[in-house]
Every structure is written in structure tokens, then in C-alpha cells.
N, C-alpha and C positions, 0 to 999 in steps of 0.2 A: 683649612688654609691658614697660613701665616697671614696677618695682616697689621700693617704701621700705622699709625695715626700719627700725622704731625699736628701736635697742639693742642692742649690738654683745656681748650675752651668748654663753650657750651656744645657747642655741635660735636666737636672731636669726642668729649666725655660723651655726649648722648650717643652715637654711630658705636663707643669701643663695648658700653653697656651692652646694649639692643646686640652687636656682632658676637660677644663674648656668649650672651643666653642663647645664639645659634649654635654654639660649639665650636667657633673659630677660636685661634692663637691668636690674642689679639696682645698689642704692643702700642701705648700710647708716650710718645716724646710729649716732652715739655723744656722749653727754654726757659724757666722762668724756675726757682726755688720753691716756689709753691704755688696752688692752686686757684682759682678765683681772680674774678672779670673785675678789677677794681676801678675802671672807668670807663660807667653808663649809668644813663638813666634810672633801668630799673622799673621799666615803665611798659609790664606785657599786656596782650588782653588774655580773658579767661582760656584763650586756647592752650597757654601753658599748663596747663591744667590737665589737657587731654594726653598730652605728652610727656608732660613729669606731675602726673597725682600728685607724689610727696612733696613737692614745691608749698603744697595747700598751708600749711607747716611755716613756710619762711611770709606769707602776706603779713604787709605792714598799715596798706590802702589800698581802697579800693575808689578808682575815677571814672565817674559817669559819662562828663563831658569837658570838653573844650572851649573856652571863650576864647578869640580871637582876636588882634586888636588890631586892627588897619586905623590908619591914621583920623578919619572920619568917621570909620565906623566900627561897631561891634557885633560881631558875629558867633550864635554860640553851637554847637555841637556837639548834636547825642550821640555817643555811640551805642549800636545795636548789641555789641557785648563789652562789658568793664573792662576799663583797665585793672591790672594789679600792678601795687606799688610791691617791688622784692626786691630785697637787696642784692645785685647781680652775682657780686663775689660771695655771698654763704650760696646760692645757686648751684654756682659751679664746686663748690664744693662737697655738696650733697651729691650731685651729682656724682665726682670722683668717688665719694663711696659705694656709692649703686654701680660703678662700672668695674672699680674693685672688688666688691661684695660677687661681684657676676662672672668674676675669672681674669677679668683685663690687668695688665702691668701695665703702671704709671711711671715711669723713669723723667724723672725733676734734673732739673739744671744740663737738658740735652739742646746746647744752640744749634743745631744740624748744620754743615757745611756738605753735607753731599748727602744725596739721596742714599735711604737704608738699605745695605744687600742682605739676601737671605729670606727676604719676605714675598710673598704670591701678590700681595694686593697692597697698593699705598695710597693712602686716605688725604690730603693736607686743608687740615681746617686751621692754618697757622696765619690766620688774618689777613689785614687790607696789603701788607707787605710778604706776604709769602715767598716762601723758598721753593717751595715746590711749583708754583706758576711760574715762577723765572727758570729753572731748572727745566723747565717744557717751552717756554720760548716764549709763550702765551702775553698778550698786551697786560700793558696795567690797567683795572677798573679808573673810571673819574674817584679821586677823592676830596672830601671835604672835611672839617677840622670841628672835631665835639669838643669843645668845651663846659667843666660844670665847676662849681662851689656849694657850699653851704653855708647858711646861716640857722643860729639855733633859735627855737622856739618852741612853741606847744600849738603851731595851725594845724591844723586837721580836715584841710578841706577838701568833699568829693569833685573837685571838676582842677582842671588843669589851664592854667592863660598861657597866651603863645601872643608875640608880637610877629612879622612876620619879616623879613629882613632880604637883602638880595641872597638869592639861591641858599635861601635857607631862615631859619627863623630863630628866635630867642623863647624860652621856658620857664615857666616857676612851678614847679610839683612841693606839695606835702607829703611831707617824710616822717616818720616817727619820730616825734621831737622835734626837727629842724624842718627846714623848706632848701628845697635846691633848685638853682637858679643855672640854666645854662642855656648854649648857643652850639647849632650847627650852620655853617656857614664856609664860604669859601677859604680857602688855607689861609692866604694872603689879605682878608678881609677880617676874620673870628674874632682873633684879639681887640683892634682895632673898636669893632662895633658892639664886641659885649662889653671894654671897659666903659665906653661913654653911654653904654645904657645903665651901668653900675652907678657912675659915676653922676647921674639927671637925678637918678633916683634912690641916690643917697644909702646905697647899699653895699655894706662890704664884707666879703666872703672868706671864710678859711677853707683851708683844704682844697685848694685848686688844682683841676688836672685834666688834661689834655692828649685827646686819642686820633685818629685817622679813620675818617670813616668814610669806608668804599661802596661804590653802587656801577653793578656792571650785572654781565651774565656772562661768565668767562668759566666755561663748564668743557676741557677737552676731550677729542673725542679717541681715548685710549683704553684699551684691555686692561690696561696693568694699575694705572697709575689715574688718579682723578681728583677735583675738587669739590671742597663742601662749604658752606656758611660764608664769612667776611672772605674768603680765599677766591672764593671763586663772584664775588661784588655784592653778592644775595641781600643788599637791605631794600629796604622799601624808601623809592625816589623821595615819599613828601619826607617822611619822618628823619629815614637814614637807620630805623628797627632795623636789627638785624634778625635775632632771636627768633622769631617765630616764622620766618622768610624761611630761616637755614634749617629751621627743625623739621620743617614739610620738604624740602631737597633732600632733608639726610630722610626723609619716610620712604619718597621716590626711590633717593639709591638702595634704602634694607629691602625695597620690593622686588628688586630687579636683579640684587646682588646676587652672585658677582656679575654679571654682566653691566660693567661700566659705559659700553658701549651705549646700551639702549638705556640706562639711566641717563646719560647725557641726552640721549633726542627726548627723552620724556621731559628732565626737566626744562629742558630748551622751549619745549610744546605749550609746556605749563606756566611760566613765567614771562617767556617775552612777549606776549601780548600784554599784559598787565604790567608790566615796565613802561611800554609805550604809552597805554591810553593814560596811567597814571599821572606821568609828565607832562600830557596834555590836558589833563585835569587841573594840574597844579598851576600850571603856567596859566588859566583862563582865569582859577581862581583869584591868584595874585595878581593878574590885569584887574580884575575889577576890580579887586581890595582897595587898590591905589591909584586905579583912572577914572573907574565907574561905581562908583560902593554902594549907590542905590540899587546896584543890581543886584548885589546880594542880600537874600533871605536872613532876616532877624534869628532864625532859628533852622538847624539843618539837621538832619540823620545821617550818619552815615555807617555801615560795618567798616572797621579800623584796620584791619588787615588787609584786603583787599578792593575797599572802596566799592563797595559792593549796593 
């Protein structure tokens, strides 16, 4: 089968990879001049690993846990599998050559203004703005606004702080070399409340930049045409990770492919329960953080993917 990929992301490179070693005609667009996620985190747990090996190659850190900071109190957090610190954008460019190397065409500087003719099957892992959701009628996912920076240094630390903020939280990760400091948060709120945390604590960043990041389950239910990763909301409600959310939906759909159909009710099956409880998780946590902080435990576990 002919198949398009719109969006030469993480999810679109890993789907054109993984379809091209089936022996499909695969065809990946890309709006962008070249390749790689130039703002995120960077910040997976070891299940990338399971999914892209070669990634093992781009680790820069590796983060055990999370300290927390609610205004009264500190709270810190194991997780049951590390983080990796990877640079997102060499990521997706590794990637691009494993789905190259595998038969797939990459075509660069394609903005799509109308869906591709000529192809059996169309893919669009083209973000929290997608063209191909709108071209299907489909709602917008809720979006939130990631912002990060850097500052350079030589910290090297295993665990990651997080303050917590409305509908979203503020970040500082060790990076090779430097420390990144950033905020997810509501659109109309981000700026606002990462500059005056910059600005308490006396820290000031180069390399600022600023993405859209979506959380929904917006998966339709069509033969021909389907979504994958940021396109269709796939991050995870506390963090806003996309990555490892859309790499287990793009596994769903290589299982089922091509039946888009029943990919949609699986990952529908598989994700909207964990949407929900997660938000109800989060929401209890951040009550207590900031009404009742003696409620929460000095030290927590939890698996980082799924709250598990």
C-alpha cells in the first residue's frame, strides 16, 4: 500500500520506519527544512529504549526522581523506571535515518494545504495544530504552552525539581553542560509565571522557546485516513510527555494496520481510562500540595508513564 505520513516528528519517523520494514510505499511530508524536535524537554523514561535501542547512543542523563516544591512543603519522587535525559532534536533525526535506511521518502519543506491524492492510507502525526484533524472536522485537543531555556553550567544532577503552578508546573533538568529550566502552563498564564519565577530567583536564560502542547484523545474513526502522537492530544495530562504516550498508539496502530478502524477503538480502550484517572490524580495531588501538605508523604513511588 501507498501510505503519507504528515510530519516528520518522532511518531511520524517511527510509524514511516516500522511501515516501510513491512514493505509498504511509505511517503513522509515534512513542513519544516529539516528534521528534529527543537523544543522539548528531552526528558523520556527508559521505555524509549524498548522502542528506539539506537537512541541508547544519544543519553546525556539519567533521572531517578523528582523533588517537588509546594509552597510548604517538599515532596520527593521515585520513579520505578529513569528518566533519560536525550536531546529530542538528534532523536528525531536518528530516527529519520532508520526510516530512510528502511525504504521510507522524507520530502522537507512540504506545508500541506490539502490532503495527499494518490496514497491508500494517511497517517498525520503533524502536532497539536494539525491539518489533517481540521481537514476531518475533528475538535481541537485542550492546549497548554511549554516553555524552556538554558543556562550553562557543569550540574550533573540525578533527580529533577518541579514547583507546581496553576494547570501546570515549572522545571529545572540537568543537561550536559547546562541546566534547563522550563514551564508548562496555561497559554495565557506561561510567560507571565515563568518570567517572575526567573526573575525571584535571579536566573536568566539564552535560547528561549516556546511550543503548544496538546492533551486530548481525538483518534477518528475512518478506513483511510487516521491520527497518531501530538495530532491526535496523546501526551500525558500531569507532565504534557508526549513521546512515549504516541510511541505505544503508533505500536496499537502497526498492530492492527491497516485496519484504522479497530486501531481507533483499541487505542480509545487503552488510553481513555488513564486520561481520566490521571487528572484525578493530579487534581487531588495539587489540592493537597497547596490546602493540606501534611497530607502528602515525604517520599512517593511511582511508574512515570502511567502512574502506575
Amino acid at each position: 500500500m501507498k501510505v503519507a505520513i504528515i510530519g516528520a516528528g518522532t511518531c511520524g519517523l517511527y510509524l514511516g520506519r516500522k511501515l516501510a520494514q513491512k514493505g509498504e510505499d511509505v511517503t513522509i511530508f515534512e513542513k519544516n527544512s529539516t528534521t528534529g524536535n527543537k523544543i522539548c524537554s528531552g526528558l523520556f523514561s527508559e521505555r524509549i529504549l524498548d522502542f528506539i535501542p539506537e537512541s541508547r547512543q544519544l543519553i546525556e542523563n539519567e533521572i531517578s526522581s523528582v523533588i517537588i516544591h509546594f509552597p510548604k512543603k517538599e515532596t520527593k519522587v521515585n520513579f520505578s523506571k529513569k528518566f533519560l535525559v536525550i536531546n529530542h532534536s538528534k532523536l528525531d533525526n536518528l530516527l529519520a535515518g532508520l526510516a530512510y535506511a528502511a525504504g521510507a521518502k522524507i520530502i522537507l519543506n512540504q506545508n500541506i494545504s490539502k490532503l495527499p491524492e494518490g496514497f491508500d492510507k494517511i497517517i498525520g502525526c503533524d502536532g497539536a495544530y494539525s491539518f489533517v484533524r481540521k481537514e476531518l472536522h475533528l475538535p481541537d485537543p485542550l492546549l497548554r504552552l511549554g516553555i524552556q531555556g538554558f543556562v550553562r553550567d557543569n550540574s550533573n544532577n540525578n533527580f529533577v525539581e518541579a514547583w507546581p503552578c496553576k494547570n501546570g508546573f515549572l522545571w529545572k533538568i540537568s543537561r550536559r553542560g547546562q541546566t534547563e529550566y522550563g514551564i508548562i502552563a496555561d497559554i495565557n498564564r506561561a510567560y507571565k509565571t515563568f518570567n517572575k519565577f526567573l526573575e525571584e530567583n535571579k536566573i536568566h536564560l539564552k535560547d528561549i522557546k516556546a511550543k503548544a502542547v496538546p492533551q486530548g484523545l481525538i483518534i477518528p474513526r475512518n478506513e483511510k485516513i487516521t491520527l497518531c502522537g501530538d495530532a491526535a492530544g496523546l501526551t500525558k495530562p500531569w507532565s504534557g510527555g508526549g513521546v512515549i504516550w504516541g510511541l505505544t498508539a503508533a505500536d496499537i496502530l502497526l498492530k492492527y494496520y491497516p485496519d484504522f478502524k479497530t486501531y481507533s477503538k483499541k487505542a480509545r480502550r487503552f488510553f481513555s481510562l488513564k486520561v481520566f484517572t490521571s487528572k484525578i490524580f493530579i487534581k487531588a495531588v495539587y489540592f493537597s500540595g497547596f490546602h493540606l501538605p501534611f497530607f502528602l508523604p515525604k517520599n512517593n513511588k511511582v511508574e512515570s508513564d502511567f502512574l502506575r
